[in-house]
N, C-alpha and C positions, 0 to 999 in steps of 0.2 A: 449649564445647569437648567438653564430654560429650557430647555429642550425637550425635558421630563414633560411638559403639558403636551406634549405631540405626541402621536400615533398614527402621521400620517402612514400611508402605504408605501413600498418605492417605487420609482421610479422604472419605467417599462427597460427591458434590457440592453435596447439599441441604446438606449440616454445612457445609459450605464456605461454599457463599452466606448462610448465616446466620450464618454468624462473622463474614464481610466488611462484610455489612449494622450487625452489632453494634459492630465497631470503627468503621463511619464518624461511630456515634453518642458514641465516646469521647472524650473532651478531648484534645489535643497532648499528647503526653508520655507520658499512661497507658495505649494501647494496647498491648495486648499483639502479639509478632507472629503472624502466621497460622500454623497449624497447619503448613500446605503447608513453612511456611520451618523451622519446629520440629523436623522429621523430617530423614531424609536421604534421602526418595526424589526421585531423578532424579541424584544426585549423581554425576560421573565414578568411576569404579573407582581410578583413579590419585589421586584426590585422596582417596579412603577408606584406602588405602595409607598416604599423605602423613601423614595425620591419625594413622592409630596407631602411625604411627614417632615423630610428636611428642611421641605421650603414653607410651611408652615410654622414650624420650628422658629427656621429664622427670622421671619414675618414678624411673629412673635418677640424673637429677640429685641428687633432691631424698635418697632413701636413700645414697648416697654421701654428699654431704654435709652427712649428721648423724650418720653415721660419723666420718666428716675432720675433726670439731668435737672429735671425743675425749669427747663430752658423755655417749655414751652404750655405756661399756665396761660389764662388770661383767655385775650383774645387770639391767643398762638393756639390752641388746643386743636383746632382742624387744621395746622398746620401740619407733623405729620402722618395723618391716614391720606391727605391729599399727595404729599411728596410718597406716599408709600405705593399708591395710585401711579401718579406718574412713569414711576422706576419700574409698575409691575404691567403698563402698554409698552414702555420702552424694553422691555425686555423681551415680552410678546412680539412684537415688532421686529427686534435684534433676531430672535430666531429663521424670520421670514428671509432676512436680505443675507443671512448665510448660509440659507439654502439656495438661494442666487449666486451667490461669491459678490456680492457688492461691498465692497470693501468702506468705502468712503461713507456709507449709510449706516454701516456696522459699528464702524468708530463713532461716528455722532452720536448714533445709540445710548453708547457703553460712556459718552462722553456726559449726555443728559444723569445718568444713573452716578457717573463719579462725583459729578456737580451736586448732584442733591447727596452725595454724603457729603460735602465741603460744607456742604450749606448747614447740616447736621453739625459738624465739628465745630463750625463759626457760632453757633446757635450755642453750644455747649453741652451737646454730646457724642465724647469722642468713641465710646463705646460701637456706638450705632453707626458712625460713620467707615470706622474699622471695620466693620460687620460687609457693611455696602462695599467698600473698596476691595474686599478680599471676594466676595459675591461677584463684581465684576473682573476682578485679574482672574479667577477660574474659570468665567466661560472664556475670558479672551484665547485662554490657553487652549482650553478645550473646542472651539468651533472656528475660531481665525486661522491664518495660515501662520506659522510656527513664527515667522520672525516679528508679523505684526503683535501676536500675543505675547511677546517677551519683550517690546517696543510698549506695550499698553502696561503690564506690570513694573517697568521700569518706571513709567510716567508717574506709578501709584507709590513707589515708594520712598518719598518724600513724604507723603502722608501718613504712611505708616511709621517711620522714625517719631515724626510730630506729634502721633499722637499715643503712641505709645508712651507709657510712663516710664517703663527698664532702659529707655533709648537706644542705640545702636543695636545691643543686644537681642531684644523683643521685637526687633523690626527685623533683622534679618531671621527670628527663627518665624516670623510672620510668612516672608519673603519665600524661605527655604519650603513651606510647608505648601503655601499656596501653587507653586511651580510645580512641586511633586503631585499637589492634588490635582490639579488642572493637564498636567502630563499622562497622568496615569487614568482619568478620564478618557485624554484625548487618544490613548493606547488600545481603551477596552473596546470606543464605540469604533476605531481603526481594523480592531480586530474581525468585530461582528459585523462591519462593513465590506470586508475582504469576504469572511464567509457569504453573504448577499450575492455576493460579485459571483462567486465561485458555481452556485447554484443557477444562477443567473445563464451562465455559461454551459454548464453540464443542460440545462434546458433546452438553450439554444441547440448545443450539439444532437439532443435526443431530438430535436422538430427536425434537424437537417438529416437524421437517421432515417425517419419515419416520411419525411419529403424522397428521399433518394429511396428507400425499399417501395413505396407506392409506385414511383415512376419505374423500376427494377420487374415491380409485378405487371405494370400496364406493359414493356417491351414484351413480357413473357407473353401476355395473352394475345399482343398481337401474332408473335412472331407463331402463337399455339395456331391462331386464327386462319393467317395468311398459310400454313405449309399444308393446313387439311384442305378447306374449300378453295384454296388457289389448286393447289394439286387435285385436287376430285375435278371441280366446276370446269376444269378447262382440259382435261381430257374429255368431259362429256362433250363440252360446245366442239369440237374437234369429229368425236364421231356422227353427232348433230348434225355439224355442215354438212361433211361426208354423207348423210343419208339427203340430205336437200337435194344437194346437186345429184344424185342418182339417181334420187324421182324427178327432177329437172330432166334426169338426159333418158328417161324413161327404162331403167335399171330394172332385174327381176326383183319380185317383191320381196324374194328370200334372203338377196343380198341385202335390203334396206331393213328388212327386219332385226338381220343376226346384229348391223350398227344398233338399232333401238334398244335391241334387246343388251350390248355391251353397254351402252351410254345408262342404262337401268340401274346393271349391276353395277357400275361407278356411282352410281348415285345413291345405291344401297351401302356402298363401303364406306361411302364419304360422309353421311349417314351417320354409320356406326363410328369412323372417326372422330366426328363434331361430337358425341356420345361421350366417348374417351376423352378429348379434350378438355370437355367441362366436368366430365368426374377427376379428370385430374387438376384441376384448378383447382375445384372443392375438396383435392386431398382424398379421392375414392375411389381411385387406381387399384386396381389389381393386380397382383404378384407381374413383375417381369415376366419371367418362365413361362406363366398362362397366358400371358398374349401374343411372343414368340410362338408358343404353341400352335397358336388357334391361326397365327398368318403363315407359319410355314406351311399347315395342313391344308389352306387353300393354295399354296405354290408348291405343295408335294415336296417339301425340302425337308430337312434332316435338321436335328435341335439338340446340340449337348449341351449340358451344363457344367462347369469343372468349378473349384473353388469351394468357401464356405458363404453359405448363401446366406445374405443379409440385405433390410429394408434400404433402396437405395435413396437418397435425395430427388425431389421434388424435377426438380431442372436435368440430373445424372440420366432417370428412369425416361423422362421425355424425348432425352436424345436418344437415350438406344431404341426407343419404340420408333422414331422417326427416319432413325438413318435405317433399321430393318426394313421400314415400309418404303423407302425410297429404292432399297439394293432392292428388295425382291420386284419393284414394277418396273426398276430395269432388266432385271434380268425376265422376267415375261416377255417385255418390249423388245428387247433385243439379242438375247436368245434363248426365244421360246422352248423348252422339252428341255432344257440343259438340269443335269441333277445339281441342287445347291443345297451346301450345307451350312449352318447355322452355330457359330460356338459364343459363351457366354460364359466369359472367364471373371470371376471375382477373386482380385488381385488387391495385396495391402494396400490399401490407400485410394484405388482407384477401380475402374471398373472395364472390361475391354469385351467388346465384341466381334465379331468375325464373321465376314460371311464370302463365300465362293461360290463360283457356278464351272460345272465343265465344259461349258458349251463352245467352240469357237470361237475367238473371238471377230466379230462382224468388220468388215472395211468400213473407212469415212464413208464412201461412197455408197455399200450398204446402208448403211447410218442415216443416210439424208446428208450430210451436211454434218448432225449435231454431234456426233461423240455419245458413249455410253452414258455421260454424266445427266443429257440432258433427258426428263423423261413426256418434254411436251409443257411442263408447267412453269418455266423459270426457275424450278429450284434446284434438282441435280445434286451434282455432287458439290458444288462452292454452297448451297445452303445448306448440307451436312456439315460441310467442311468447317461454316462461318457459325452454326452452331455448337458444335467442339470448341470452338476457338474461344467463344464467349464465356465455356466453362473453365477456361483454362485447361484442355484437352488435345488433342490432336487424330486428324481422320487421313488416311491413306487409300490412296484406292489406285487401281491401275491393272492391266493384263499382268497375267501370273501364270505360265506356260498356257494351256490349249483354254481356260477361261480368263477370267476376273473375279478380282479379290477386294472388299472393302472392309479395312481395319478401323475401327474405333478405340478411343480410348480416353478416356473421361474422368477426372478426380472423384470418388463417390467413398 
């Protein structure tokens, strides 16, 4: 019942889950309650009202009468506001060390507050000491762990027999009532301790939401980062050298021009990619279909669209824009003049692309070394392939009779 003078805050969530962890590991009985229910945050306004008109109330009672007992005229008359004193640090007090779970301080407490109703009953008011004793067996019940508070109302009811007048009778409906109140206390603030807890948790969960989708968005902006100006930048530094060393070995100037003038336009695309990139970050992407458009009209490719056309996802729309600009600079690269076409099928649930080229397909040894997949940049077809993957997607790519074929296909 002390407890009504509190409003501390609770207790931060980590201490929480580790007190809850701690009592699953406690025996039946000796569990302390949770902190969350020890306090009184969350508690209605009207029922913190409720609570200090009771303890007022009884304040009341209990000084009154041991006045009304006639026990204590004379020079006893500061006797008890002083023992009322006492009982109302010690109770103050008792709140603090069962928000510790200090057991042994607890008892003493509640030991001080029994003693001074004894002291009341010896003096010769059994009224007021009943009052104290029943004040202490419900917080036992309601803030100890379950066996120590039924070990502490045991203690009390000897007292209560005694000083009851109905005898046996009036002491156990004393007995029956205090258990029930002090239960059913210990139930309600059990209750609204678990809610705490629950909240506590759904909290936690939404930070670890909001930690994983930030680090979710920083892969994407790398992964936006590294495929544009990895892929731009390092085809330029390629035709770059390439003009170095020409003027190095004293090349005509028309050949060192047409690299400057390639390395330009790379740098004008990559440009326009970084462009794309960051309006798609910011969510300012433009229609699929229209950017298909605008890259096949500079690779003179062919663009259907089949299906019912719909706003795709953020991550869906990125890969198709990415694996198209990757298919069509290999097929440039690797076989230049080949007719390629372009298909863009929206499919239940998912999204699929398609792109062909007729061209021959080139030898390794045409090739360089690299394979179609590779276009100069590191990223090729395994970082088409490792972007599908990430959507939960899947990319194909491979010769497909006299060219090559790169299938997409992406949940959207």
């Amino acid at each position: 019942m002390v407890d009504t003078l509190d409003r501390a805050p609770t207790r931060n969530t980590e201490s929480a889950g580790s007190a809850e962890s701690t009592q699953g590991r406690e025996a039946p009985g000796s569990a302390w309650p949770s902190r969350e229910a020890l306090t009184r945050v969350g508690v209605p306004r009207g029922r913190i009202v409720l609570d200090y008109f009771l303890i007022a109330a009884l304040s009341v009672w209990v000084l009154v009468g041991c006045y009304a007992s006639g026990a204590f005229g004379g020079w006893y008359v500061p006797v008890p506001p002083i023992g009322f004193g006492l009982c109302g640090l010690a109770a103050l007090r008792y709140h603090h060390t069962t928000l510790g779970h200090r057991a042994a301080a607890s008892l003493g407490l509640l030991s001080v507050m029994a003693l001074c109703g004894l002291g009341a009953y010896a003096a010769g008011a059994p009224a007021s000491a009943t009052v104290m004793w029943i004040v202490v067996s419900v917080m036992a019940m309601e803030r100890l762990p379950l066996r120590l508070g039924l070990a502490t109302v045991a203690v009390l009811v000897p007292g209560f027999v005694e000083a009851d007048e109905t005898g046996l009778l009036g002491a156990g409906i004393t007995t029956a009532a205090v258990l029930l109140a002090g239960y059913s206390l210990r139930l309600d603030a059990q209750a609204r301790g678990a809610g705490f807890q629950l909240l506590a948790q759904e909290r936690l969960a939404r930070e670890a939401e909001a930690a994983s989708a930030a680090l979710a968005e920083r892969a994407r902006i790398a992964r936006e980062i590294h495929d544009v100006l990895a892929h731009s930048l390092s085809a330029q530094m390629v035709h770059l050298e390439v003009a170095r060393l020409q003027i190095e070995s004293g090349a005509e100037p028309s050949e060192v021009l047409k690299l400057v003038t390639s390395a330009r336009a790379m740098a004008r695309e990559g440009l326009a990619e970084t462009r794309h990139a960051l309006s798609a970050l910011r969510g300012e992407m433009v229609p699929v279909e229209d950017y298909l458009r605008d890259l096949a009209r500079e690779g003179k490719a062919r663009v259907d669209v089949t299906g019912e056309r719909r706003e795709l996802p953020a991550e869906a729309s990125q890969a198709v824009r990415r694996v198209a600009q990757e298919a069509l600079t290999n097929v440039r690269k690797h076989a230049p003049g080949a007719h390629t076409s372009i298909l863009l099928s929206y499919e239940p649930g998912r999204v699929s692309l398609e792109i062909r080229d007729s061209g021959p397909p080139l030898t390794e040894e045409d090739r360089g070394g690299t394979g179609l997949g590779s276009s100069g940049s590191g990223y090729g077809l395994r970082g088409m392939r490792e972007r599908a993957e990430l959507l939960g997607g899947s990319l194909d790519a491979g010769p497909e009779g006299p060219g090559f074929a790169v299938r997409l296909r992406v949940p959207a």
